[in-house]
Phi, psi and omega in degrees: 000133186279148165231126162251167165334079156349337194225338171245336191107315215285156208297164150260079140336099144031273181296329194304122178269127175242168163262142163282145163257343185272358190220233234246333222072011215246135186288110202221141156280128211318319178302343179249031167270128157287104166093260190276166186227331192278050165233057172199142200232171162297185191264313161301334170286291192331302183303327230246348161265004177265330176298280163293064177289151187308177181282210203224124175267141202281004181267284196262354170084031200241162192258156189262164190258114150358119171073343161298149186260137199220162173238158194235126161248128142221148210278120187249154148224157176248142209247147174334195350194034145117238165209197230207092173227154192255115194276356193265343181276119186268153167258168170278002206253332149010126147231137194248087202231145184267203184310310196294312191292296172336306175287347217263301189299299170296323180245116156304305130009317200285113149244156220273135195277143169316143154250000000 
C-alpha cells in the first residue's frame, strides 16, 4: 500500500526523509519508520509549517488542520446605516476558533458527537 504526504498527497518513497507529526518531529527515512505510518508528512511540509505556522484556535490553542473548517469572530461597529464589516481585511482582533470550540460556544449543551 502506497503512503503519502498528509498534507501535499506526495508518495513516500524508501529515501524520502520525513516527520511523525504524532512524536518528536524529528527527520527520519520513511524506510526506517516502524509501526503507525498515518501521521506523516515530507520534510518539505514539515520546513514549511515551521516557516508558516498554522493557524491556531484562539479558545483551546489547539492548530486548525490543513482542509478543516474554522470560524472568524470578528469585531463590528454600528453605524447610522447599520453596521460595517470588512470581510476581506484581516484584523488583530480576529478570532480563529475551531468546530469544536464553536459548537461548545453556541450550544452549551454541546456534546461532542461518537465517531
Amino acid at each position: 500500500m502506497k503512503e503519502c504526504c498528509n498534507i501535499c498527497g506526495r508518495e513516500l518513497l524508501e529515501d524520502v526523509l520525513v516527520v511523525d507529526t504524532s512524536l518528536d518531529m524529528k527527520p527520519i527515512k520513511f524506510k526506517d519508520v516502524h509501526g503507525d505510518k498515518s501521521d506523516l508528512i515530507c520534510i518539505e511540509c514539515a520546513i514549511d509549517s515551521v516557516e508558516n505556522p498554522p493557524f491556531v484556535c484562539t479558545r483551546c490553542g489547539q492548530p486548525i488542520e490543513f482542509n478543516e473548517k474554522f470560524y472568524v469572530f470578528k469585531e463590528a461597529t454600528t453605524k447610522p446605516g447599520g453596521p460595517r464589516v470588512d470581510f476581506k481585511e484581516t484584523c488583530l482582533d480576529d478570532k480563529y476558533i475551531c468546530s469544536t470550540c464553536f459548537d461548545e460556544t453556541m450550544n452549551p449543551e454541546y456534546e461532542e458527537k461518537e465517531v
